[in-house]
C-alpha positions as CSV (number, residue, x, y, z in Angstrom):
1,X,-30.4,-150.4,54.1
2,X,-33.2,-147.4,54.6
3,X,-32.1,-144.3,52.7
4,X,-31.4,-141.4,55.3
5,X,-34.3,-138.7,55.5
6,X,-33.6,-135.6,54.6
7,X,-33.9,-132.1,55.9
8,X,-36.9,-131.8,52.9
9,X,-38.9,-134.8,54.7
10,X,-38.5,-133.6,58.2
11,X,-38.2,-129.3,57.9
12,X,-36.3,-128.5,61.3
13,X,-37.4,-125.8,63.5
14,X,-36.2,-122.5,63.0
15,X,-36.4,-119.4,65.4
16,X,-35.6,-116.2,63.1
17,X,-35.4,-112.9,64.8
18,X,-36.5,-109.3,63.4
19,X,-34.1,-108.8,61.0
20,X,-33.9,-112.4,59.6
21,X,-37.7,-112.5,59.2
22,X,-37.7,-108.7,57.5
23,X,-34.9,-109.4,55.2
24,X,-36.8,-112.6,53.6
25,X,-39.2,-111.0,51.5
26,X,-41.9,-113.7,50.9
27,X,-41.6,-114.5,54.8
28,X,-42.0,-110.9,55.5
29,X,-45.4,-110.4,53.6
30,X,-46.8,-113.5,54.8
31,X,-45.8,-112.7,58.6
32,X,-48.8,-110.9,59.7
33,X,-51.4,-113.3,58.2
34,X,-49.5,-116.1,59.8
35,X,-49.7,-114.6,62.7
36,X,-53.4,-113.8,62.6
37,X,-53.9,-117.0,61.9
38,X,-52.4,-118.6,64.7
39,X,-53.3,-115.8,67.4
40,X,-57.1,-115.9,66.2
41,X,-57.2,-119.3,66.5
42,X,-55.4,-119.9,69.8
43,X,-57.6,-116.7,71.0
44,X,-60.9,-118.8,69.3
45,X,-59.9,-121.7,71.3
46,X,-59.6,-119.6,74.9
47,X,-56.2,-119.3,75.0
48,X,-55.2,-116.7,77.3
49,X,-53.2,-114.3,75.0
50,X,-55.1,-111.1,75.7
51,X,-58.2,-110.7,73.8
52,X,-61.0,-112.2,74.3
53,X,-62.5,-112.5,71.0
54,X,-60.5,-113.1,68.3
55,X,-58.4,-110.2,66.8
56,X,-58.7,-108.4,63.5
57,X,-55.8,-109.0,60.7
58,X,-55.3,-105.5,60.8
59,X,-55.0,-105.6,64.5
60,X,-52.3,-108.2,64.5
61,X,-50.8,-106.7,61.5
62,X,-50.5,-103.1,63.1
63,X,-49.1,-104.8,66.6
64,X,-46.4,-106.2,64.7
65,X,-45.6,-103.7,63.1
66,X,-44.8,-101.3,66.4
67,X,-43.1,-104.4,67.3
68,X,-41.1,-104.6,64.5
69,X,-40.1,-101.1,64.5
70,X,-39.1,-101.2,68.3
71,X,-36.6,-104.1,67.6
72,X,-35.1,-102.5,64.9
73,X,-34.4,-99.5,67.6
74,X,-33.2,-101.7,70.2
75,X,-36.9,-101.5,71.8
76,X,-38.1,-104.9,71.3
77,X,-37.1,-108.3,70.8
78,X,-39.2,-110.4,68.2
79,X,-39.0,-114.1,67.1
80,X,-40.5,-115.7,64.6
81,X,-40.3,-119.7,64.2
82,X,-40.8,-121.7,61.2
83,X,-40.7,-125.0,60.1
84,X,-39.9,-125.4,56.7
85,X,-41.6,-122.1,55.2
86,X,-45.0,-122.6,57.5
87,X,-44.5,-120.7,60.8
88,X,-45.6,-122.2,63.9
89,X,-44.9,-119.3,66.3
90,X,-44.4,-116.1,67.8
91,X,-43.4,-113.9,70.6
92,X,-41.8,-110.7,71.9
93,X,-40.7,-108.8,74.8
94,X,-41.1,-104.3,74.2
95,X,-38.9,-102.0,76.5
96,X,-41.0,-100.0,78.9
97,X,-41.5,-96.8,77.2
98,X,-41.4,-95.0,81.3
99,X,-38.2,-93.5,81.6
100,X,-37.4,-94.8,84.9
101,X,-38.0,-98.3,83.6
102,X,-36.4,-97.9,80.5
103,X,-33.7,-100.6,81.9
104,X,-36.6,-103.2,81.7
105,X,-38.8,-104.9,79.3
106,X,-42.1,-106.9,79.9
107,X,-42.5,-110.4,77.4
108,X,-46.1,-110.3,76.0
109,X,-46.9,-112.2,73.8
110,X,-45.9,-116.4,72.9
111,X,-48.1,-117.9,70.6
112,X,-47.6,-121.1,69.0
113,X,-49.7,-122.9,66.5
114,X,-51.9,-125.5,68.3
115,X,-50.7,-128.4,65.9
116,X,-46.9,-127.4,67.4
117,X,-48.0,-127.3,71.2
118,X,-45.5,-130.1,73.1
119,X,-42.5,-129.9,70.3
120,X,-40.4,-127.4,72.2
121,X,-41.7,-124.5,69.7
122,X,-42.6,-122.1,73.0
123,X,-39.6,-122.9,75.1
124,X,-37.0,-122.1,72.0
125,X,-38.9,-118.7,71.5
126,X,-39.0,-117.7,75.1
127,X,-35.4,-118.8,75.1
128,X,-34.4,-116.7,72.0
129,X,-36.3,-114.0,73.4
130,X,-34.5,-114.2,77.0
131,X,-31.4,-114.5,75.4
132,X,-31.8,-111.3,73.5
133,X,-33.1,-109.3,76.0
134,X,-30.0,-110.3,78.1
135,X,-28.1,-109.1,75.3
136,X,-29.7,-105.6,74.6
137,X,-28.6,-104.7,78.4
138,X,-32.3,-106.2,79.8
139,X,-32.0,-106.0,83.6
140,X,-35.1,-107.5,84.3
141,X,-37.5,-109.4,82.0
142,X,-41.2,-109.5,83.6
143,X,-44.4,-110.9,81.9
144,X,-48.1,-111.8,83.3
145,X,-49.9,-114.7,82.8
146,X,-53.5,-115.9,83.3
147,X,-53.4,-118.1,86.7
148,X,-55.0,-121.1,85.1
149,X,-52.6,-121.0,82.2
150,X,-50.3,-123.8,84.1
151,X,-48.1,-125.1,80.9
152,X,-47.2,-121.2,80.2
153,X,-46.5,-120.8,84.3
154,X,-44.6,-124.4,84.4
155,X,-42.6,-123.0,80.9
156,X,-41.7,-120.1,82.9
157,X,-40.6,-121.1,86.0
158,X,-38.2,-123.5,84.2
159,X,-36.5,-120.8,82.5
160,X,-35.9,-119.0,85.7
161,X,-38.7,-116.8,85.9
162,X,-40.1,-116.2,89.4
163,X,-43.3,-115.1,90.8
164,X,-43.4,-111.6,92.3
165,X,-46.9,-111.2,93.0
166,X,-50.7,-112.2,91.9
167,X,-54.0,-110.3,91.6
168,X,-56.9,-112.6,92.4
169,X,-59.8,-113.1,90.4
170,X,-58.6,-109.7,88.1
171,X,-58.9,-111.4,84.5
172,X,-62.2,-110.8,83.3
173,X,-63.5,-113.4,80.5
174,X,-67.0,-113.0,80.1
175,X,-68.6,-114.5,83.5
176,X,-64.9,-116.2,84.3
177,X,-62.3,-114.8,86.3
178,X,-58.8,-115.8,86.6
179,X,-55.8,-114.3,88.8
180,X,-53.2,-112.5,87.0
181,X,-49.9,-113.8,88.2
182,X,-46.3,-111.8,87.2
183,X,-43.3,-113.3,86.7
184,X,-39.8,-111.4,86.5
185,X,-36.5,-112.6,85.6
186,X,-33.8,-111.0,86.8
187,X,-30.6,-110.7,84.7
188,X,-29.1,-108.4,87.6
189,X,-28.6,-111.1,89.6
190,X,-25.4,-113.2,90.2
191,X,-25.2,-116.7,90.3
């Protein structure tokens, strides 16, 4: 008989939120470097996150940061998953800062870790992240995505998200150019 494995050999996936990740110390200070880490790489590899070159560590570090700081005022939603101690993802959705859209926020960001892509890591953050937004009183969740970015789009649509509207050819990368398709999802409605 095979001895069982344990949690140890196999570290199971874990989606923290803002104030799980800040009140873990050593995951706290490593956070941002993880992050730049896995955003400059993704971003190396033309991954459609935003930048087109690679961004700084102080850059990603002073993103989070607002990010942080919005979720702790009910501005933001931010998850962070690990496996084991290493982590293998990010995302977040900010509240519109206009007044008239305060009701709203806009998901920007999912990142995962190449090594992780096709484990599920992306659609349990964007799942975490819908939930909470559903739970801080989100009426409608939008996001934009690069139009040849079909895994994100497919992710999407299978969470409910819908397509409201595309802007051909707007997404400049270098000599490239890609449509910019949004997405909303609308918690307003009744099933």
């Amino acid at each position: 008989m095979k001895p069982a494995l344990t949690s140890a050999a196999t570290p199971e996936l874990a989606i923290l939120d803002a104030r799980e990740l800040t009140s873990d110390p050593e995951r706290e200070a490593g956070f941002a470097g993880s992050a730049h880490r896995i955003l400059a790489d993704l971003v190396g590899g033309g991954a459609a996150l935003g930048w087109v070159e690679p961004p700084s560590r102080d850059e990603v570090a002073e993103l989070l940061g607002r990010v942080v700081t919005a979720a702790r005022s009910g501005d933001a939603g931010l998850r962070a998953a690990y496996l084991g101690r290493r982590l293998v993802g990010l995302g977040y959705w900010i509240r519109y800062s206009r007044p008239t859209h305060r009701p709203h926020a806009d998901l920007e960001k999912i990142a995962v870790d190449a090594a992780s892509h096709g484990r599920g890591t992306g659609r349990a953050l964007t799942a975490a992240l819908i939930a909470d937004a559903r739970e801080a009183g989100i009426e409608v969740l939008t996001l934009d995505a690069r139009g040849d970015n079909s895994g994100a789009l497919h992710l999407y649509r299978s969470l409910g998200f819908t397509e409201y509207g595309r802007l051909p050819d707007f997404v400049a990368v270098g000599e490239h150019r890609y449509d910019k398709v949004f997405c909303m999802l609308d918690f307003r409605r009744r099933g």
